[in-house]
C-alpha positions as MATLAB code, in Angstrom:
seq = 'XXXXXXXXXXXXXXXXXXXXXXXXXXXXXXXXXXXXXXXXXXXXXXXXXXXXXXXXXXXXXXXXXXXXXXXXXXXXXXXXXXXXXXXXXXXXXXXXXXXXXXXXXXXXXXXXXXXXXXXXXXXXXXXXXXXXXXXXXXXXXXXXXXXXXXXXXXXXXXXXX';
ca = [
       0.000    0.000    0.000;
       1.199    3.511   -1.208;
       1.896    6.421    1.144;
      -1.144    8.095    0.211;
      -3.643    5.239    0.035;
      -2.577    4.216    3.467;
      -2.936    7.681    5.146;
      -6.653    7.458    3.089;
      -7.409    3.997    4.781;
      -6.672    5.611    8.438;
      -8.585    8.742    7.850;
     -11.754    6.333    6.550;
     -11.452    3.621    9.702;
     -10.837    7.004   12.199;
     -13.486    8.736   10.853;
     -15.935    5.751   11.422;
     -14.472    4.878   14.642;
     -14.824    9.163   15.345;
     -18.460    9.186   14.017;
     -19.540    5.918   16.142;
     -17.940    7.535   19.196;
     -19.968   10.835   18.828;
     -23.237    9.034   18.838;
     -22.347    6.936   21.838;
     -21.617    9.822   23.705;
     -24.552   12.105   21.992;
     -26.789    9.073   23.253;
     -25.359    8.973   26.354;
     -25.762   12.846   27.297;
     -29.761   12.792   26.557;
     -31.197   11.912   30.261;
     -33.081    8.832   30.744;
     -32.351    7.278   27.040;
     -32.072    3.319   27.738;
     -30.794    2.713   23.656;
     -27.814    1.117   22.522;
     -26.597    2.593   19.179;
     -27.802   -0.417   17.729;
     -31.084    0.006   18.902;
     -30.865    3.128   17.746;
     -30.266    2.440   14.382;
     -32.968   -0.171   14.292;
     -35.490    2.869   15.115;
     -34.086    4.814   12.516;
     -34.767    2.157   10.000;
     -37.820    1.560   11.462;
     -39.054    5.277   11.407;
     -38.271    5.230    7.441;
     -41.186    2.470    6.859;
     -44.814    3.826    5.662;
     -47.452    4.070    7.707;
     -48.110    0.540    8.032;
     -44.126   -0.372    9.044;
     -42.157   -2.701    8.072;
     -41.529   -6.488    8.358;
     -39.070   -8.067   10.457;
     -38.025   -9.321    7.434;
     -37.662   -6.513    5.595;
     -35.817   -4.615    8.464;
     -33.300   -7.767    8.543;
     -32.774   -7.201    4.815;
     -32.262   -3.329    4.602;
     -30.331   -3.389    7.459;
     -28.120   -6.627    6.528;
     -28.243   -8.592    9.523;
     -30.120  -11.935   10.217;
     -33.671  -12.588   11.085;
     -33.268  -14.146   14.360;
     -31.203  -10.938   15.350;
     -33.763   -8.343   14.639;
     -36.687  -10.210   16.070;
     -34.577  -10.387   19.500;
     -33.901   -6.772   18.766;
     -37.595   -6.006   17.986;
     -38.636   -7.549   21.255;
     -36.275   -5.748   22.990;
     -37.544   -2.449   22.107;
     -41.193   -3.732   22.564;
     -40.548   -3.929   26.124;
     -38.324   -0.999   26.246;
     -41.669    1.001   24.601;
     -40.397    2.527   21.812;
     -41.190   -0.402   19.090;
     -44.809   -2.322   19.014;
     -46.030   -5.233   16.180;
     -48.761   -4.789   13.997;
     -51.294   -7.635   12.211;
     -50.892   -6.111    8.685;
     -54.322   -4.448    7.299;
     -54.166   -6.651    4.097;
     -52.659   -9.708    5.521;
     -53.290  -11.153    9.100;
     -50.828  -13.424    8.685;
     -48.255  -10.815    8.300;
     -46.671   -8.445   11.060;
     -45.376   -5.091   10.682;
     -43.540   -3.287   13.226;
     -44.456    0.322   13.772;
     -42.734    3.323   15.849;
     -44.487    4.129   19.497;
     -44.735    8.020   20.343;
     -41.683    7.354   21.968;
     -39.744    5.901   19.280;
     -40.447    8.448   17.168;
     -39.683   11.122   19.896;
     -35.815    9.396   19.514;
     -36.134    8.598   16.172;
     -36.337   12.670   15.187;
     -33.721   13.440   17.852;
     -31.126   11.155   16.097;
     -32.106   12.532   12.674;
     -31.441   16.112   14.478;
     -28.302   15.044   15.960;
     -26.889   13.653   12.252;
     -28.860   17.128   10.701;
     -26.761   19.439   12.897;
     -23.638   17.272   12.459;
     -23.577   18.102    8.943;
     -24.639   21.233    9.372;
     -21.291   21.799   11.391;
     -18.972   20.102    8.850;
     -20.148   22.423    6.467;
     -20.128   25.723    8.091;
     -16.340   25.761    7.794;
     -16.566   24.816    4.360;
     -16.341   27.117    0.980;
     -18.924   25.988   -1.752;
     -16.555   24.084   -3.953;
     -15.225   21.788   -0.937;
     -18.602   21.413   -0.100;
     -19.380   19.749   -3.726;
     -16.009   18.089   -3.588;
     -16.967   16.344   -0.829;
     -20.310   15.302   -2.092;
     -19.138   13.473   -4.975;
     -16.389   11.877   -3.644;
     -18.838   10.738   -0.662;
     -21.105    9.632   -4.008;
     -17.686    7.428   -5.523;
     -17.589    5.881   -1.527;
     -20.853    5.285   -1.416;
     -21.347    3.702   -4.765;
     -18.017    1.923   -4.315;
     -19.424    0.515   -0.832;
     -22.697   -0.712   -2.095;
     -21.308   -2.109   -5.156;
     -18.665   -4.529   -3.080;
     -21.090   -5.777   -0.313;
     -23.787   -6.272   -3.921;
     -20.388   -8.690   -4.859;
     -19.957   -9.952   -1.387;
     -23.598  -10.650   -0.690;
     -23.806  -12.370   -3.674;
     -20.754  -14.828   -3.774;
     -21.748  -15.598   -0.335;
     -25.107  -16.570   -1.680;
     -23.473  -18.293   -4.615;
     -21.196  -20.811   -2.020;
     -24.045  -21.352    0.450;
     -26.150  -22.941   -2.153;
     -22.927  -25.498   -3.037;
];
């Protein structure tokens, strides 16, 4: 690895260590919050269903971990009030889990918290960093969905050998 791919590689694994850091400690200075980050990210995939919420399923797949480990998750936030299952409208057979008043409540204050974090970050920035960043934030983003698309799917590929 070249001198300037490896500085690249430990500003990208700071930066995510930096950014998981300042929502562990954002969480921890709102009073009376009983939410791991993980829970916390469950809610905010929750809180981008419809009206009528997602399946366990479906949270599992946009969120890339297994079924097992969101319904323990779900349940979890059930009895922590913030989550609550749904018989589906169209389907009884089917269960969709929906926000409480109080998961939304948290939901919007981690939305703030990540609004006024970029809000910062750009403050100090003129307008052509500003669209410098965006794109190459684009190239990462792309480049990131792209490989776990590859992963995802080789893994699919062996598991059916």
């Amino acid at each position: 690895m070249d001198n300037f791919s490896a500085q690249l590689n430990d500003l990208l694994v700071g930066a995510y260590h930096s950014i998981g850091k300042l929502e562990e400690l954002s969480l921890k200075s709102v009073k009376s919050v009983d939410l791991s980050i993980s829970e916390l990210h469950l809610l905010e995939a929750i809180g981008k269903g419809n009206a009528e919420g997602y399946t366990i399923g479906q949270l599992a797949q946009d969120m890339g971990i297994t079924l097992p480990s969101v319904t323990v998750a779900i349940k979890k936030l059930e009895k922590k009030g913030y989550a609550q299952k749904i018989r589906s409208d169209s389907d009884a057979r089917r269960v969709h889990v929906i926000l409480t008043r109080r998961g939304r409540k948290m939901e919007a204050m981690h939305r703030y918290f990540h609004r006024q974090l970029v809000c910062a970050l750009l403050s100090s920035m003129e307008e052509g960093e500003k669209q410098q960043l965006f794109r190459a934030m684009q190239k990462l983003n792309a480049f990131i969905q792209h490989t776990i698309e590859n992963l995802s799917a080789s893994a699919s590929r062996r598991s059916k050998e």
